[in-house]
C-alpha positions as CSV (number, residue, x, y, z in Angstrom):
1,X,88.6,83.0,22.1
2,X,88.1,84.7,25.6
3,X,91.7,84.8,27.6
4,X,91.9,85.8,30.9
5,X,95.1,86.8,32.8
6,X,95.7,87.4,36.4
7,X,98.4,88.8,38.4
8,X,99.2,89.2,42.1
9,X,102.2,91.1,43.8
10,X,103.4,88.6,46.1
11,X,103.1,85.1,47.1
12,X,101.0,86.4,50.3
13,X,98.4,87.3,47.7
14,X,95.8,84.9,46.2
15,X,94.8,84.6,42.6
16,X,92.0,82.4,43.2
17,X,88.9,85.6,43.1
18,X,90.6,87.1,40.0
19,X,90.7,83.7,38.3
20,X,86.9,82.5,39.7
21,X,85.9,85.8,38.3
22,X,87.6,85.1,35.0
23,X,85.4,81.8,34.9
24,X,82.4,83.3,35.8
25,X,82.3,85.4,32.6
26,X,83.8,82.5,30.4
27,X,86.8,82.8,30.4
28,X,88.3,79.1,30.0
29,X,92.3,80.7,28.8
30,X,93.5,82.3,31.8
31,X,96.9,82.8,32.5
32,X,98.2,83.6,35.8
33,X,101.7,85.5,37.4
34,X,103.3,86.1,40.8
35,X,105.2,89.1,40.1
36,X,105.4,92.9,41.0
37,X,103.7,94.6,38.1
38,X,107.1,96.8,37.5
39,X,108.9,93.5,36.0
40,X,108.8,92.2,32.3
41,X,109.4,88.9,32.6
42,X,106.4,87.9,33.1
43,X,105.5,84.0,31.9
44,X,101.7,84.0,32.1
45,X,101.4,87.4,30.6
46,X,103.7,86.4,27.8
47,X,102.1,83.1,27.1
48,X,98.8,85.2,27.2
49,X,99.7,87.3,24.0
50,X,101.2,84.3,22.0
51,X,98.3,82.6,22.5
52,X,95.8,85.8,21.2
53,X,94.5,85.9,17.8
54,X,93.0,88.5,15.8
55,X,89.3,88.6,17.1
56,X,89.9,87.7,20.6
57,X,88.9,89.0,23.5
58,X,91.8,89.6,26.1
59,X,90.5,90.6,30.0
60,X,93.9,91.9,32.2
């Protein structure tokens, strides 16, 4: 499986060319997160590596 994640900083930040660039290669799991890179609680990045298998390919 191909999984995708995106981040932005801020809410005044857009996900939206990260995630139509994620597509454009194939990517159909993408995972998404609105926080400061510095933080660990991040939801979409978490989900991201539950979701990974051995074999998969992971973009960040």
């Amino acid at each position: 499986m191909k999984i995708g994640y995106a981040r932005i900083s801020t809410t005044d930040q857009g996900v939206s060319m990260q995630r139509d660039a994620l597509e454009a290669a194939g990517y159909t799991c993408i995972y998404t997160d609105t926080k400061s890179g510095i933080r660990a609680d991040r939801e979409g990045l978490i989900s991201a590596l539950d979701c990974a298998r051995s074999g998969d390919v992971m973009v960040v």
